[in-house]
C-alpha positions in Angstrom: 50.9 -4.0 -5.3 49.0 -7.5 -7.0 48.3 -7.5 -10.7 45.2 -8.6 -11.8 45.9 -11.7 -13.5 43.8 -14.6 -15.5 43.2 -16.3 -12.3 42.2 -13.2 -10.6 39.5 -12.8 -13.5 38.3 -16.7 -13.4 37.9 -16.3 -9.3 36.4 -13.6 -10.1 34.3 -14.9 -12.8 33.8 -18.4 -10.6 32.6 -16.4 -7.6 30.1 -14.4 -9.4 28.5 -17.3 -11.1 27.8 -18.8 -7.3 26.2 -15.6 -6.6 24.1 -15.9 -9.3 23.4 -19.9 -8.9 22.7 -19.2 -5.3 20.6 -16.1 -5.1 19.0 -16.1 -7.9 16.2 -18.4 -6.9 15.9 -16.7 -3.9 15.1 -13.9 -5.3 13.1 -15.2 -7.9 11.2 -17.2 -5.1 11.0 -13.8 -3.1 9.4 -12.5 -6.3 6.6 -14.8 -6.8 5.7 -14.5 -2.9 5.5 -11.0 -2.5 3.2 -11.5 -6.0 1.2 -14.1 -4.1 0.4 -12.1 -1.4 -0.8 -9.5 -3.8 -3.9 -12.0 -5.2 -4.5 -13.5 -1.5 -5.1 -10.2 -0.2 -7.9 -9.7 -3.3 -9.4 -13.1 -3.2 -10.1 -12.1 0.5 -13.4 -12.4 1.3 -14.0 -10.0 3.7 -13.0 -7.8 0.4 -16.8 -7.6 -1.3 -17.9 -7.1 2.2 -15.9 -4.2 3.1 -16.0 -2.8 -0.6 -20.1 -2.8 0.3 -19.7 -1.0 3.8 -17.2 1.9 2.0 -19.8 2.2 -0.7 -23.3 2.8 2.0 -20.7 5.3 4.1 -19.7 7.3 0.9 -23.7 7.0 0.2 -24.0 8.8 3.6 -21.7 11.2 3.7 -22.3 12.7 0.1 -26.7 12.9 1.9 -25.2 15.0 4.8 -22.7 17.3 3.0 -26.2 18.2 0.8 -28.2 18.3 4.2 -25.4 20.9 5.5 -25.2 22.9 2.4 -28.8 23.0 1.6 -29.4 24.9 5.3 -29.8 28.4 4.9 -27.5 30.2 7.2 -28.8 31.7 10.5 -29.7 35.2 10.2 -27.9 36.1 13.1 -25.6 34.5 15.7 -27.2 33.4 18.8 -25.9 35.4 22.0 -23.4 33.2 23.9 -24.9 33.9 28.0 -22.5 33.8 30.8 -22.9 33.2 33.6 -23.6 35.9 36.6 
């Protein structure tokens, strides 16, 4: 079996620092893109817009759960017919 020797270690060492040389402003670069796309997708301006139209619906919906909860329930079932 191979002993790990001093050369082993400065390969080792030599390979490592490569690595880091080399991916290391990838991913650095990968970073500050997925953070980009992070602003873009706020500075949007469709954004205000869309905030607006969620606002008016929520508006909406809170007027017809009121509506529905401010009806008195029937006193009694209508009678389904069928048919004869």
């Amino acid at each position: 079996m191979h002993d790990f020797t001093i050369v082993d270690l400065g390969g080792l060492l030599a390979a490592s620092w490569v690595l880091v040389r080399v991916l290391g402003p990838i991913a650095s670069a990968l970073a500050r893109r997925i953070e980009g796309r992070e602003s873009i997708t706020a500075a949007d301006p469709a954004v205000p817009q869309l905030r607006e139209e969620l606002e008016q619906l929520h508006e909406r919906l809170d007027f017809l759960e009121r509506a529905v909860a401010s009806r008195p329930p029937p006193a009694e079932l209508p009678r389904t017919r069928t048919p004869v």
